[in-house]
N, C-alpha and C positions, 0 to 999 in steps of 0.2 A: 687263637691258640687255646690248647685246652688242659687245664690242669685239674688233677685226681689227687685224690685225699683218702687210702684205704687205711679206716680205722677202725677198729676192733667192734664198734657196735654201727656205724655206719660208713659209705663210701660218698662221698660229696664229690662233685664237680663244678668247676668254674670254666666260663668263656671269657675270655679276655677278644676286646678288636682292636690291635696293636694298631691302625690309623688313626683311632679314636682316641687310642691308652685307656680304656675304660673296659670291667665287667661289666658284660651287656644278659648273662644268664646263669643262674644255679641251677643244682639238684641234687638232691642225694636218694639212696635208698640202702637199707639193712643191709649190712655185710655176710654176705653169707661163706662162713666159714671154710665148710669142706670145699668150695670153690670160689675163690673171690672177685674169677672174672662173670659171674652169675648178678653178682650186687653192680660189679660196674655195667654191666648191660643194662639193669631195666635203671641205672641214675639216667643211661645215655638216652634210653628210650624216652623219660622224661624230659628232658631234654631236647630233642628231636620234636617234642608234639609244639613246642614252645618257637618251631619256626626259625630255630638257630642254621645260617648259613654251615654246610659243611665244610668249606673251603676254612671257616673258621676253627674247624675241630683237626685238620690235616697233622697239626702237630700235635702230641700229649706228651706229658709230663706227670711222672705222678710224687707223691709222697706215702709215706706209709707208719702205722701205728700198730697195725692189727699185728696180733698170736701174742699180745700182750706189750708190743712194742720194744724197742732195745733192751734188755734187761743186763747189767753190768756190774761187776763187781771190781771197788778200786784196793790195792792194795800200799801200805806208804810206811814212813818209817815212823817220825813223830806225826802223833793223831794231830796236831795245833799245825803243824806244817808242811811236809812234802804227800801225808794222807788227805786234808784237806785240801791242798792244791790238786791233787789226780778228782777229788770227788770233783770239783768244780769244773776240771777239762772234763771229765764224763758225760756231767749235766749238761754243758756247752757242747757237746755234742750231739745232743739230743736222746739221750742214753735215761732210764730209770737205776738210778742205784741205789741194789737190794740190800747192799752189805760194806761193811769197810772192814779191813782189816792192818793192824800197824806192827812194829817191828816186827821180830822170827816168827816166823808162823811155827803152831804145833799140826801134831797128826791128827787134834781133835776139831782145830779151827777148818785144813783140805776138808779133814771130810764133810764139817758143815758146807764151806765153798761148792764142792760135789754136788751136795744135796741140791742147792738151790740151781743147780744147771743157768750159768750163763750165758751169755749170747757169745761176750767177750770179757776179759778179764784184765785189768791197765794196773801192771805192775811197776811200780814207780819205788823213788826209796835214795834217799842219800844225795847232797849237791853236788854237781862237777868237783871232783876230786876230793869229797867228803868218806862218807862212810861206805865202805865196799861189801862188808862181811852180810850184812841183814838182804841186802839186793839178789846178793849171789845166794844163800841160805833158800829164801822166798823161789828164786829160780829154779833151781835144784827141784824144791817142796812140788812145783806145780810142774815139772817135767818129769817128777819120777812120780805122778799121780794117774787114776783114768780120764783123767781131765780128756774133751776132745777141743774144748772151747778156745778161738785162737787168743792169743796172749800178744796184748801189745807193750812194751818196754817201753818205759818213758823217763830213769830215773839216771844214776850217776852216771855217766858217757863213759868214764874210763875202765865200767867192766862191762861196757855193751859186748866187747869180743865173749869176753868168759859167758855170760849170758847166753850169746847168740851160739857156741858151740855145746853148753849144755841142750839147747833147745835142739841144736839138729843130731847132737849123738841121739838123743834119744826119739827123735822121729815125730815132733812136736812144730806147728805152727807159730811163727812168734814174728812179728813187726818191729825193728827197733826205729825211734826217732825221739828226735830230741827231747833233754831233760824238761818235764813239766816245771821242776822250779832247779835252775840251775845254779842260784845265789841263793841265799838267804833272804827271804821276803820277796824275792822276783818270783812274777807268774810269767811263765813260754804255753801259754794253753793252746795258741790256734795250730801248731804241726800235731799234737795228738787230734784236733777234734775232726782235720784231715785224712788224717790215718782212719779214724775209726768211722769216718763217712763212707773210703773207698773198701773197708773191711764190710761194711753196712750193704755196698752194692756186688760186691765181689761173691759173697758167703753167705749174710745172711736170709735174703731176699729167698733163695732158693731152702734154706734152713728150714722156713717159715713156708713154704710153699707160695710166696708171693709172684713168684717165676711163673706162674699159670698166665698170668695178667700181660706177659711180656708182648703176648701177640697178637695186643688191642695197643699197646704206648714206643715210647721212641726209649722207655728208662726208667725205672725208680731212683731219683737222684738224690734222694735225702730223708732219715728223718723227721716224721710231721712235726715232734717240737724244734729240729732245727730250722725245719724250713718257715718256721711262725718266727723265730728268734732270726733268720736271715732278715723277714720282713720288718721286723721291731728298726733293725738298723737300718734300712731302708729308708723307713721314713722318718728317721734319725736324721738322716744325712739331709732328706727333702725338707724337714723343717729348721732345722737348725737349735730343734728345742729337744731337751731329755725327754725320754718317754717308758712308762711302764705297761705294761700290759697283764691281765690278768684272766687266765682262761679256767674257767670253772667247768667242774666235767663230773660224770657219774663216778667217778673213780678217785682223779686226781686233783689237787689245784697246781698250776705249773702258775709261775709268777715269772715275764720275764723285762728285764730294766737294760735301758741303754744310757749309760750315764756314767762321767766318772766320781759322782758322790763322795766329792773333797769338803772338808769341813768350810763351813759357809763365815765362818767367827774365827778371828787369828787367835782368839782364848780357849780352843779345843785345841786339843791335841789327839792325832789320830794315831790308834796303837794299834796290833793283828796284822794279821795277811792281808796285802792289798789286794782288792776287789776285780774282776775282769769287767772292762768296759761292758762288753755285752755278756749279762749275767744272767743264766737261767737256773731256777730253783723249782722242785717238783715236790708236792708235799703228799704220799703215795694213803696217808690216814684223811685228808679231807674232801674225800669225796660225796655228795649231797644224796647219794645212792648206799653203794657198798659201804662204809664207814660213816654212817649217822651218828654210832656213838661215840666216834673221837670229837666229833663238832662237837655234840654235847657236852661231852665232858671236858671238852677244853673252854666252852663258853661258861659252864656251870649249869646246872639241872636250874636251880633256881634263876639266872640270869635270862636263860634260854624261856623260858615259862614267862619270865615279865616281859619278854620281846614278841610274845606272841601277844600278851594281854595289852600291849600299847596298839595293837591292828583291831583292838573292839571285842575279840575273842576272850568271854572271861571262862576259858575253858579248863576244867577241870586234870590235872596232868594224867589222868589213866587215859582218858582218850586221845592225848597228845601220844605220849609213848606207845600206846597203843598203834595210830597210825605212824609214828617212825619209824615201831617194829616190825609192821606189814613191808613199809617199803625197804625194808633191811633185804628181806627174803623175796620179796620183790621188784626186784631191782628195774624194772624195765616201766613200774608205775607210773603214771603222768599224773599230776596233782589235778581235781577237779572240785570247783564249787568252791566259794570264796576261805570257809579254816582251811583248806588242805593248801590251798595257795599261798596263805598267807604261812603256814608251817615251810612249803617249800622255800619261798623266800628268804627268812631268817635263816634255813640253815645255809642258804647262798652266801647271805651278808656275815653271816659267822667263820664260812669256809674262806671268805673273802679277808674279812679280819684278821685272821688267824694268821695265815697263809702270807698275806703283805707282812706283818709285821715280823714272822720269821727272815723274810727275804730284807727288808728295810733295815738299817742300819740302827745303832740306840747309841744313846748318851751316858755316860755313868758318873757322878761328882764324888771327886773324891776333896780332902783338904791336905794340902799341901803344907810347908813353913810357910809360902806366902802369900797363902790364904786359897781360897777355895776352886779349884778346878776341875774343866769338866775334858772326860776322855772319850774319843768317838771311836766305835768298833764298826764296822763296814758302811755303807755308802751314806748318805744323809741325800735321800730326796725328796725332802720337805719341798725343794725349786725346783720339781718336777712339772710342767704347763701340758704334758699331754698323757692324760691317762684311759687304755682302751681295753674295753670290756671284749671279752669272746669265748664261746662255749653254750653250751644247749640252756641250762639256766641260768645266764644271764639274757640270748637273744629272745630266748622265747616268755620273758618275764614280761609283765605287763607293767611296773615299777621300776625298770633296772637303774635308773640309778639312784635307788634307796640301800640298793645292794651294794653299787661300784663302793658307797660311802664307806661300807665295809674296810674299804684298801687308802682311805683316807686319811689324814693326819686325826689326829684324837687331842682335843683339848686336854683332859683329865689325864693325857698322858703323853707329855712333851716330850719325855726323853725317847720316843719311839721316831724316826725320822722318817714317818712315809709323806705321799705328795699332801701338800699345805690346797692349794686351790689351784690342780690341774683343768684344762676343760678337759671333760669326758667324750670320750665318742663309742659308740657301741658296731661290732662287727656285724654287722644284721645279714651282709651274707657269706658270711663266713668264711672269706675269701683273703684272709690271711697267710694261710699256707700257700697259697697262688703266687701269692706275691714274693713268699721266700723263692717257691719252688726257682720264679723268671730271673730273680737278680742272679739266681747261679749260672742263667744263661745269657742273660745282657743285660749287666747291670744298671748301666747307661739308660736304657731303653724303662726297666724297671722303674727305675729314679722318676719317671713321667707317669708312668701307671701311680707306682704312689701317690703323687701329689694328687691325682686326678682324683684316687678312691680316700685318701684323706678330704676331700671339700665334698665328697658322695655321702662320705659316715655319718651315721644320725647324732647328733650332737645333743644329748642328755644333761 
């Protein structure tokens, strides 16, 4: 079987031999834009020289990232609640979200929405039988707008009607399904992340131009970060142990955990929105290309300067920033000769740091009348046992796990909950998304590929 991966800077492919249950071939090649079945030809062609049975490639399968990948905007009522629960079905969806917006919307907030052209827009707001006025207001807002982007409803049930006849008087696209949080502190995430997979293959695909590709595969079924976060659960299920994943990319770091990250001490008390088992988080500023200086400046100019001078480089900071700034504007650069390697690296382990430690849970001590207590705000997976690296600079790293340590628990800073001593396994062929793409198609069957490509992965 043969699974595709069209993303925005390359096309990869994987072979899976379903007798085997093992990837038996990669390849990828540059995606090329204005036609993207162009890049998937010459990965196949690669591919083909490599002696790969055809009878192996009869099925395809693909995933997709490219024209910038899902781009989404959620909309909710309280930012601490039912706007935080739509962002988290978005992310879970495999969606990039550009923007949030909470109660009434103004005429100034549409036209920003406008501006930024969504793919899809998940208008949520108010619990079963809660607040009706800001749902219905917000509908209204984006149906009497030029909006063309379809709108999925995911908020109070009892004015889905009034919603859904605002949306067809005025001639508008709109999906309803159930409320993303229909109680208070209850998450309903997996009917939106449904919804907006089948709006993914329905509309966007062709949106995007990605329809060219349809008459080389059998489907675009998903994607790429969902179909990386199908796989996370995957082999969730095949091992029996939590697992985090962390894909570092020229652009983004997506961080994705399967776990339910229940306090590990009956002396915490866990407070906030509860967490989705399979949780993905996308951090759209730490990318090790196009945003060098949010790395920096969130590591510290001077912190960043002494992580290079512990690799031997007592390098002067104008030629440090000097070469960040080149690979700012030149985003497609590959680090060569030992300082430029070692600059790539830390900003890997920093985008990595950074990036776990938004997604990982913290501890905050407060003192109480009966003395001192500590309160846990989303998941704690310090008992995390399998943590796996994937993404261009980690596989192509000559160190990587100097880097993964990035996404590690931190002595000097306990109240951070990331993984304590997971083992590490590195994605070397990239073949993550494979693995999501099959469990949508047998999962059963997938469950076997995993196990087989978990005892495959290089263990760092």
């Amino acid at each position: 079987m043969l699974f595709i991966d069209i993303g925005s800077t390359y096309t990869k492919l994987a072979v899976a031999d379903l007798e085997d249950m093992r990837f038996i071939a990669t390849a990828s090649s540059p995606t090329t834009v204005w036609d993207v079945g162009e890049g998937f030809q010459k990965a196949l062609g690669i591919l083909q020289k490599q002696d790969v049975p055809s009878c192996l490639m009869e099925k395809r399968y693909a995933s997709s990232s490219a024209a910038g990948g899902l781009k989404m905007i959620s909309i909710g009522l309280v930012p601490s609640l039912t706007v935080e629960a739509a962002k988290m079905a978005a992310l879970g969806a495999g969606a990039k979200v550009s923007c949030t917006f909470s109660f009434k919307m103004t005429r100034h907030q549409m036209d920003e929405l406008i501006a930024r052209q969504p793919d899809v827009v998940l208008l949520a707001g108010g619990t079963d039988g809660g607040d009706e006025t800001t749902i219905i207001h917000n509908a209204r807002m984006l149906a009497e707008s030029p909006l063309a982007s379809p709108v999925v409803m995911a908020g109070n049930s009892k004015t889905s009607d009034d919603v859904a006849a605002i949306f067809e008087t005025a001639g508008k696209y709109l999906r309803v399904t159930e409320n993303v949080m229909p109680e208070m502190n209850k998450l309903n995430i997996e009917p939106v992340r449904e919804v907006i997979r089948e709006i993914f293959i329905e509309r966007i695909i062709a949106a995007k131009g990605l329809d060219k590709i349809n008459a080389y595969i059998d489907g675009i079924a998903l994607p790429t970060p969902l179909a990386v976060l199908e796989a996370v659960k995957t082999i969730r299920d095949v091992s029996g142990q939590d697992v985090v994943t962390i894909d570092i990319g020229g652009a983004t770091t997506d961080v994705h955990s399967v776990a339910y990250g229940l306090p590990t001490d009956s002396k915490v008390v866990l407070k906030g929105l509860p967490e989705p088992f399979a949780k993905r988080t996308v951090e759209g500023d730490l990318g090790v290309r196009h945003n060098i200086s949010s790395i920096v400046e969130g590591t510290g100019s001077d912190v960043f300067t002494g992580l290079i001078a512990s690799c031997g480089y007592e390098s002067d900071e104008s030629r440090i920033h000097e070469t960040l700034d080149r690979w700012s504007r030149q985003t497609e650069c590959i680090a060569s000769g030992g300082f430029e390697k070692c600059l790539d690296s830390q900003l890997a382990f920093c985008a990595a740091k950074i990036a776990a430690g938004r997604h990982a849970g913290s501890l905050e001590q407060i003192w109480a009348p009966d003395g001192k207590l500590l309160i846990q705000y989303g998941k704690d997976l310090t008992g995390v046992r399998t943590l796996i690296g994937t993404g261009g600079p980690l596989i192509n790293n000559e160190e990587p796990e100097k880097v993964l340590k990035g996404a590690m628990f931190e002595e000097e800073n306990p109240f951070l909950l990331k993984p304590k001593q997971p083992r590490c396994y590195m994605d070397k062929k990239y073949a993550l998304f494979a693995l999501g793409l099959f469990s949508t198609v047998d999962r059963a069957a997938a469950k076997s590929l995993a196990a087989n490509y978990l005892k495959e992965m290089e263990v760092i």
